[in-house]
C-alpha positions as CSV (number, residue, x, y, z in Angstrom):
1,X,0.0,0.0,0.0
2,X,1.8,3.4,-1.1
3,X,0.7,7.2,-1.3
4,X,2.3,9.4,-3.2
5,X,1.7,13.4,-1.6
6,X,2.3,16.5,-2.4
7,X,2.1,15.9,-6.2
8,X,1.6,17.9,-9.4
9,X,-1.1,16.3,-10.5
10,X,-1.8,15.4,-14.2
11,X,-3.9,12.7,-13.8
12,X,-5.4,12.3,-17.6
13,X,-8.5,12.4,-15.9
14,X,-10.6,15.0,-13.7
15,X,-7.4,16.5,-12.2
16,X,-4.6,18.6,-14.1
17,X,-1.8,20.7,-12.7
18,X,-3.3,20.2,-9.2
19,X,-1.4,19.8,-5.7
20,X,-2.7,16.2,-4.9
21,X,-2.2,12.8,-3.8
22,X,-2.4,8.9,-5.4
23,X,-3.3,6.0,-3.3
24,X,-2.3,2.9,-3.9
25,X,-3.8,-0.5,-3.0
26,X,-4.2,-4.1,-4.2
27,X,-2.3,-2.8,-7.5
28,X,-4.7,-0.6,-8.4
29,X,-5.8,3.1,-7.4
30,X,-7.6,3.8,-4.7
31,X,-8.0,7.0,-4.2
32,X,-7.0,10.7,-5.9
33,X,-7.8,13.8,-4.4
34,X,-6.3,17.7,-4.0
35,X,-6.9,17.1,0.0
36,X,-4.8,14.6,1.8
37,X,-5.4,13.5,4.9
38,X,-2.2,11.6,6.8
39,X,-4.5,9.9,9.4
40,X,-6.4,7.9,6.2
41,X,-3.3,6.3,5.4
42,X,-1.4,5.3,8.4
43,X,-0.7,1.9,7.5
44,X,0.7,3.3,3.9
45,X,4.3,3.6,2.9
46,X,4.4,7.5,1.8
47,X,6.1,8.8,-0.8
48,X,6.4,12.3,-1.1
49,X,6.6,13.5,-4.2
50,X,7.2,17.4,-2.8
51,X,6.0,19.0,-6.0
52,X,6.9,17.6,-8.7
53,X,4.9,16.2,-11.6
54,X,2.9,12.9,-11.1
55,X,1.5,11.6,-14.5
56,X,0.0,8.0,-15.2
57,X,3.0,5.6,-16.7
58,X,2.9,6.1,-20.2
59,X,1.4,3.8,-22.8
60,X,2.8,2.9,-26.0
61,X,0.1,1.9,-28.6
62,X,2.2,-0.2,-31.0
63,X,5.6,-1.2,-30.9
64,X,7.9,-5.2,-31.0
65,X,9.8,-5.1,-27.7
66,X,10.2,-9.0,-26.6
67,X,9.2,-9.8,-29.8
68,X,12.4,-8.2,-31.2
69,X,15.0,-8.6,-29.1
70,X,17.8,-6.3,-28.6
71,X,21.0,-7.2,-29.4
72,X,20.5,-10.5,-31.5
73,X,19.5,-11.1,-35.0
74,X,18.0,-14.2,-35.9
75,X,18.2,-15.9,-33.2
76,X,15.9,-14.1,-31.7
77,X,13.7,-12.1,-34.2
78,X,10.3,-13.3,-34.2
79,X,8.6,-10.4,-35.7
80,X,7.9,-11.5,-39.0
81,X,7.0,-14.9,-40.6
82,X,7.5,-14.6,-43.9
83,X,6.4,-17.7,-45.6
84,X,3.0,-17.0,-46.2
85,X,1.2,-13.6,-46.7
86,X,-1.5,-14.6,-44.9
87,X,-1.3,-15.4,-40.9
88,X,-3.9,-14.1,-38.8
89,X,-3.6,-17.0,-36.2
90,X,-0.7,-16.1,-35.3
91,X,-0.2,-14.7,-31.8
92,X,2.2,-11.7,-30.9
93,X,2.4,-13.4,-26.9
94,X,3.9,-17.0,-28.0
95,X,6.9,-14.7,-29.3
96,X,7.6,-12.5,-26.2
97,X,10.8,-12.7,-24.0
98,X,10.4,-11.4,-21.2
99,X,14.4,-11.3,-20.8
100,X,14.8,-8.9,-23.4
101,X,17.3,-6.3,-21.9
102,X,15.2,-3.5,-23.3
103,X,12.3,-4.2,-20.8
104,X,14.7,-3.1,-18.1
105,X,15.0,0.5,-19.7
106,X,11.9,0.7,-20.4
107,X,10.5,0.7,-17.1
108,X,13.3,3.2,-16.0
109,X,12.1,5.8,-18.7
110,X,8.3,5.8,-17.2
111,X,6.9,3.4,-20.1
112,X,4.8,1.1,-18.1
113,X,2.5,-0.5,-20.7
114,X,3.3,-1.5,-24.6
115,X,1.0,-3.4,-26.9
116,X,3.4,-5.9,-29.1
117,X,3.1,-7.9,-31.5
118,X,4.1,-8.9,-35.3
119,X,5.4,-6.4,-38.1
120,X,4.2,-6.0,-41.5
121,X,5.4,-8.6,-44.0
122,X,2.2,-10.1,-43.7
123,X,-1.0,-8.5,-45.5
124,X,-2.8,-10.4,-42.5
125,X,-0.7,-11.1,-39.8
126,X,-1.1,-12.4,-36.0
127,X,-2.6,-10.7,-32.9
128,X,-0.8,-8.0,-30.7
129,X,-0.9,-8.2,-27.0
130,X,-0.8,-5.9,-23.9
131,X,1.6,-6.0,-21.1
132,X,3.2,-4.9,-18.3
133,X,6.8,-3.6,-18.7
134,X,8.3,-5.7,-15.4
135,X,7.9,-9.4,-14.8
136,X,9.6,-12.9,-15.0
137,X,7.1,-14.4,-17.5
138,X,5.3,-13.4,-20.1
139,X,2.1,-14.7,-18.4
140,X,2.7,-12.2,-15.1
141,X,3.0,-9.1,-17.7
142,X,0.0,-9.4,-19.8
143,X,-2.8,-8.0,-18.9
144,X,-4.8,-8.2,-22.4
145,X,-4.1,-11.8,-24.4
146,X,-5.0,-10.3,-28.0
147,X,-5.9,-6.7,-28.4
148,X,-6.2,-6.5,-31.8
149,X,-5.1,-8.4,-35.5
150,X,-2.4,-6.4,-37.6
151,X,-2.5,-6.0,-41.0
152,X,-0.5,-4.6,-43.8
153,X,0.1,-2.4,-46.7
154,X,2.3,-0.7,-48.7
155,X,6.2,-1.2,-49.1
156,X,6.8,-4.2,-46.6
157,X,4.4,-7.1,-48.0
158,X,5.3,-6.5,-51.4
159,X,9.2,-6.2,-51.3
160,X,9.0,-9.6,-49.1
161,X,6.8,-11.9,-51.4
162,X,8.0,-10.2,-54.7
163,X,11.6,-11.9,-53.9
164,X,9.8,-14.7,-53.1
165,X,8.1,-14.7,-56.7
166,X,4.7,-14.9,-55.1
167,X,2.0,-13.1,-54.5
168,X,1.6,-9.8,-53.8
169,X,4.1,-8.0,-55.3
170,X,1.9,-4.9,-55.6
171,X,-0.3,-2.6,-53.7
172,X,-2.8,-3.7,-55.7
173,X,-2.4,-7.6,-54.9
174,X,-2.1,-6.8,-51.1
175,X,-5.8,-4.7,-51.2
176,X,-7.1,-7.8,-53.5
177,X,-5.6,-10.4,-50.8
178,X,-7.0,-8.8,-47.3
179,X,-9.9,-8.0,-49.2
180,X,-10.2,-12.2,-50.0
181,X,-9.5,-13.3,-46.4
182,X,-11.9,-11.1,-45.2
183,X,-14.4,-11.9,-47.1
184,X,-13.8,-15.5,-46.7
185,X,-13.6,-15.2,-42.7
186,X,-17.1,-13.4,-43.2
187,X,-18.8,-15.7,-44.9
188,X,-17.3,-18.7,-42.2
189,X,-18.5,-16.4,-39.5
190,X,-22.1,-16.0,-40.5
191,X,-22.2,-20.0,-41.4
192,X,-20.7,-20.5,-38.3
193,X,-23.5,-18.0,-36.3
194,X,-26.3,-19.6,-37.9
195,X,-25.9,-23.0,-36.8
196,X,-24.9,-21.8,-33.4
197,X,-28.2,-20.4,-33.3
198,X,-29.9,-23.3,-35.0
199,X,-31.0,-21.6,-38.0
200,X,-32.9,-24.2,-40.3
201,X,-30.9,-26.0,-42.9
202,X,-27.1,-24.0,-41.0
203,X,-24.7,-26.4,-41.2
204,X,-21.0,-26.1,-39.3
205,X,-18.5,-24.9,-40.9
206,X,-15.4,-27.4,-41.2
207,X,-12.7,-26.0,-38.6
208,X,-10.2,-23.6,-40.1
209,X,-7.6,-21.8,-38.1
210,X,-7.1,-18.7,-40.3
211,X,-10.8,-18.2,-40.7
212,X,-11.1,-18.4,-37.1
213,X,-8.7,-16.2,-35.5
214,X,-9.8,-13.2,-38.3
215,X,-13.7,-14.0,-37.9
216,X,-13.0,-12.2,-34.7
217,X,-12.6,-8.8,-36.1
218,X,-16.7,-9.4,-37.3
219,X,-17.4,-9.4,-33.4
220,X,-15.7,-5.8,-33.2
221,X,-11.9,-7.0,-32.3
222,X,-9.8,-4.2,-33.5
223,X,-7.8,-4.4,-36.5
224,X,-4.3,-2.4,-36.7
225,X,-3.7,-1.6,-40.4
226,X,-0.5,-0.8,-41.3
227,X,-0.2,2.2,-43.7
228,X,2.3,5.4,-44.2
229,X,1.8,6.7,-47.7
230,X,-1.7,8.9,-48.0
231,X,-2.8,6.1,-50.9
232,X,-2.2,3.6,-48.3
233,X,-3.7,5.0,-46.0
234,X,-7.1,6.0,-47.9
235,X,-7.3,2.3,-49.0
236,X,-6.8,1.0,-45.6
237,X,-10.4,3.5,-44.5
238,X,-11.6,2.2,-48.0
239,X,-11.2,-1.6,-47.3
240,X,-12.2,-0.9,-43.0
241,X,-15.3,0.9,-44.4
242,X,-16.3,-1.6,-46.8
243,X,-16.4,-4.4,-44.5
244,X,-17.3,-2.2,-41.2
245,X,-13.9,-2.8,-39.3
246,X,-12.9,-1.3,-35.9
247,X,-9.5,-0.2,-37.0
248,X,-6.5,1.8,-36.2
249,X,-4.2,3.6,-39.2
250,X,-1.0,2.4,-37.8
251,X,2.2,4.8,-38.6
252,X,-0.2,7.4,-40.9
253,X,3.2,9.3,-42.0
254,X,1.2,11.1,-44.7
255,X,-2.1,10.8,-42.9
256,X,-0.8,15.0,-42.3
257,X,-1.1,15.4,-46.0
258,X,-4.8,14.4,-46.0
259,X,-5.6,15.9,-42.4
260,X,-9.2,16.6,-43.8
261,X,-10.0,12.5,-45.4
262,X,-8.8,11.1,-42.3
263,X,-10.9,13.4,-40.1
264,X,-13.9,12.5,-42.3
265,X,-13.1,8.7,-41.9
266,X,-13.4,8.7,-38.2
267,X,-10.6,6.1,-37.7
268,X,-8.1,7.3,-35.2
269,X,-4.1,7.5,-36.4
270,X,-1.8,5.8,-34.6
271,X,1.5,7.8,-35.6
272,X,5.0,7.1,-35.5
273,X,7.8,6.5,-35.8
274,X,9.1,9.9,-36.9
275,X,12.5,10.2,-35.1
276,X,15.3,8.9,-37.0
277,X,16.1,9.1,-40.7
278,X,13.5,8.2,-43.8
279,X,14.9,4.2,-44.5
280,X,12.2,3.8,-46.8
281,X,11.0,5.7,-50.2
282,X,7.4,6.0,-48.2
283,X,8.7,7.6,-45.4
284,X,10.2,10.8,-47.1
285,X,7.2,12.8,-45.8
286,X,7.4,12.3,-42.4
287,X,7.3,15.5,-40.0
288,X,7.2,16.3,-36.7
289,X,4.8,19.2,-38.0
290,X,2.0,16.1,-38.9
291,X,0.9,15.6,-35.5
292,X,0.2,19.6,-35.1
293,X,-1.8,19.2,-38.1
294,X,-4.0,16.8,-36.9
295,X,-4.7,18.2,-33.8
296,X,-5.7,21.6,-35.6
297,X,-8.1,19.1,-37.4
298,X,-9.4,16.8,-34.4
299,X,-7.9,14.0,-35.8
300,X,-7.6,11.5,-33.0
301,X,-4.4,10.4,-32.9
302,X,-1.9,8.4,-30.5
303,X,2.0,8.3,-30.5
304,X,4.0,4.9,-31.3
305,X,7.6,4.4,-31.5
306,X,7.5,0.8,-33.2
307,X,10.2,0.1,-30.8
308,X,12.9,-0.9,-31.8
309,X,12.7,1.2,-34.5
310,X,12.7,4.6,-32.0
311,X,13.9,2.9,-29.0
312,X,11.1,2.9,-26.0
313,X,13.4,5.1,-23.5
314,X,13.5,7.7,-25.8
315,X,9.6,8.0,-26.2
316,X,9.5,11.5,-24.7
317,X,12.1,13.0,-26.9
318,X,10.3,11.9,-30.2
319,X,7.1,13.6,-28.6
320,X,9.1,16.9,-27.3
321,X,10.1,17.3,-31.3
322,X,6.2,17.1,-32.0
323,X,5.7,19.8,-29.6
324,X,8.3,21.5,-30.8
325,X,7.0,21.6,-34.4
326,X,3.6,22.8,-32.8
327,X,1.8,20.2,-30.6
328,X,0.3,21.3,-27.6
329,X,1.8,19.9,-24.4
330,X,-1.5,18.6,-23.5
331,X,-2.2,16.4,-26.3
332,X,1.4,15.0,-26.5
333,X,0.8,13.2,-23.0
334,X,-2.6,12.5,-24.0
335,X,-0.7,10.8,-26.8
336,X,1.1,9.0,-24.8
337,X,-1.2,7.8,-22.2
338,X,-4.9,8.1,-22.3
339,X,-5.3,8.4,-25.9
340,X,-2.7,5.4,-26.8
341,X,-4.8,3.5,-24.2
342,X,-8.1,4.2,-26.0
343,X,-7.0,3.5,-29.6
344,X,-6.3,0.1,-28.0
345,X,-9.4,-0.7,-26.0
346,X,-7.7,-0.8,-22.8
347,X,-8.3,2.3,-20.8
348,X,-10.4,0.4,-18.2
349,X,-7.0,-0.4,-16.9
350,X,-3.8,1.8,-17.9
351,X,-3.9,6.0,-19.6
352,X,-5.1,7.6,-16.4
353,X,-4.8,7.9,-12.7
354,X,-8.3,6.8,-11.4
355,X,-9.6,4.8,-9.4
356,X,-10.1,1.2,-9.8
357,X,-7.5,1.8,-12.3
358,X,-4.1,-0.1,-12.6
359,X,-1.3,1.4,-10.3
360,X,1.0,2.5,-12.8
361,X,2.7,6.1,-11.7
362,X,5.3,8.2,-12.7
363,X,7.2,10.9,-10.6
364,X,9.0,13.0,-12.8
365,X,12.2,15.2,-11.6
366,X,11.3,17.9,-14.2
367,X,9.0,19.3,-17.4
368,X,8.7,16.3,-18.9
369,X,9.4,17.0,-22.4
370,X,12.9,18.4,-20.8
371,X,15.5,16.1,-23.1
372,X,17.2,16.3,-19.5
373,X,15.0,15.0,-17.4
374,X,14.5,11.6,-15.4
375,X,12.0,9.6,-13.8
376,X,12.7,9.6,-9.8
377,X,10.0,6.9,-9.2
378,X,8.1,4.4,-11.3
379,X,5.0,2.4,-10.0
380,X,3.8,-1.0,-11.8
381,X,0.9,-2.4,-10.6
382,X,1.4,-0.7,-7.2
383,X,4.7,-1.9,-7.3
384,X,7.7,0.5,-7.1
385,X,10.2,-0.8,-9.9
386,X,12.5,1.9,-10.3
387,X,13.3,4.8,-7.5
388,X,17.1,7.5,-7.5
């Protein structure tokens, strides 16, 4: 049980830039307020956090730590399976190692929570999970199994299969091929719904694995869709309107370029990475000015680094150089924390500090889009994992 006092609030929630207090129980919230009273909390390690900022631990929305381990190449890369364009039954959590030495400095730097899981050489790949940033198994850091399925456009699909000789080896081929698979996991999920419900004459569907993990996404389970150019990204809303998808733009480098099509869309950007140098011919527009832009438009947008492509202890400078270039302060933690928890469907637990929420806390030792400053205390799960 732990209270942190005499904090500068900036909770996500009901209270911002306040003088308040966070208490901590069971690992989850108990209790925020602006008036703390010591004689409540007797029997509670106090931490006093004598001014300084308090946020929620921050939330990133898409990235491949434990998935794609630091330091080693094959052996243990596990972020793409490349032998077939189309893999939805994959599952990002049978690839996670929770040993992965960038868990440990990601923690440090006030990340709490990631949602990981495969890259994009498949058109349809495998399911991202949620978890925890601390913790000796895989099993004791997740705290959501399968948060959404990824999919895939653009450069990535169809520079893997064209070497391969096989198909796609165009934008075209990768719309045609998700467009196929979903159709096909439709049809197996209305079979499949009518003779669950006895409908005359239904019959069951013989078992199929691919059908059956991406049937899912026709009972509302998110779908991630990979996409940075602004033709990418327009067919990704085309193809997610078509067949009524919850869906996230993942990446959206151009989505800036056509701030007005993606308002109109209603599908929220997930953007990122932007810091670090253009590797790819459909990166060359990227900006820290887009994330300004869609904020003038009320776009709703989260920030990813697609770790370890922007490594996650460096998750605040990449969002300082968006506020920088013109993003308000407020939305870039909103970015970071409510808003990457909402794009995911998991806010009931992580984003904000309130109650019945997870204990995940951050006491900052400075601004915290300073380049110079640290975190002085992280909380997991009411749990302090990192203190100076």
């Amino acid at each position: 049980m732990i209270v942190v006092k005499n904090a500068q609030l900036i909770t996500m929630g009901e209270i911002n830039n306040e003088k308040g207090f966070v208490a901590m129980k069971d690992g989850k919230i108990e209790a925020v307020g602006t008036k703390f009273d010591e004689s409540t909390y007797k029997d509670y390690q106090i931490i006093d956090a004598k001014g300084k900022i308090v946020t929620p631990g921050l939330v990133d929305p898409h990235c491949h730590i434990g998935v794609m381990e630091e330091g080693i190449q094959f052996e243990g890369n596990d972020t793409n399976e490349t032998t077939n364009p189309i893999y939805p039954e994959l599952r990002g959590i049978d690839s996670v190692y929770p040993n992965d030495r960038a868990f440990s400095y990601t923690a440090k730097s006030g990340v709490t929570s990631v949602v990981t899981g495969p890259g994009s050489a498949n058109v349809i790949g495998g399911t991202f999970t949620a978890l925890k940033t601390v913790g000796k198994t895989v099993d004791e850091m997740v705290f959501k199994e399968e948060v959404c399925i990824k999919m895939a456009l653009g450069e990535n699909p169809k520079r893997v299969y064209s070497a391969q000789k096989k198909n796609p080896s165009t934008r075209m081929a990768s719309a045609a091929l998700m467009r196929e698979w979903l159709q096909k996991a439709k049809d197996y999920h209305s079979q499949l719904n009518a003779f669950e419900e006895n409908v005359e004459g239904a019959t069951k569907p013989a078992f199929d694995m691919k059908l059956h993990s991406l049937m899912r996404v026709f009972d509302g389970m998110l779908v991630k869709i990979h996409a940075h150019r602004s033709d990418d990204i327009m067919t990704a809303i085309r193809i997610a309107k078509e067949f009524n998808l919850n869906a996230t733009i993942d990446h959206a480098t151009e989505a800036y370029l056509i701030p007005d099509a993606v308002k109109e869309s209603g599908y929220p950007m997930i953007l990122g990475p932007t810091l670090g140098y253009s590797s790819k011919y459909e990166l060359i527009n990227r900006s820290f000015a887009s994330a300004a832009v869609l904020e003038k438009h009320g776009v709703p947008f989260a920030i990813m680094t697609d770790h370890p492509i922007v490594t996650l202890d460096v998750s605040l400078v990449q969002a300082a150089l968006f506020v920088k270039e013109g993003l308000s302060r407020e939305k870039a933690l909103a970015a970071m924390t409510i808003d990457a928890a909402k794009v995911n469907g998991i806010e009931n637990r992580v984003g904000s500090l309130e109650v019945g929420k997870d204990a995940d806390l951050v006491i900052w030792d400075n601004d915290p889009f300073d380049i110079m400053t640290r975190t002085e205390l992280v909380i997991i799960d009411g749990n302090i994992v990192h203190q100076t």
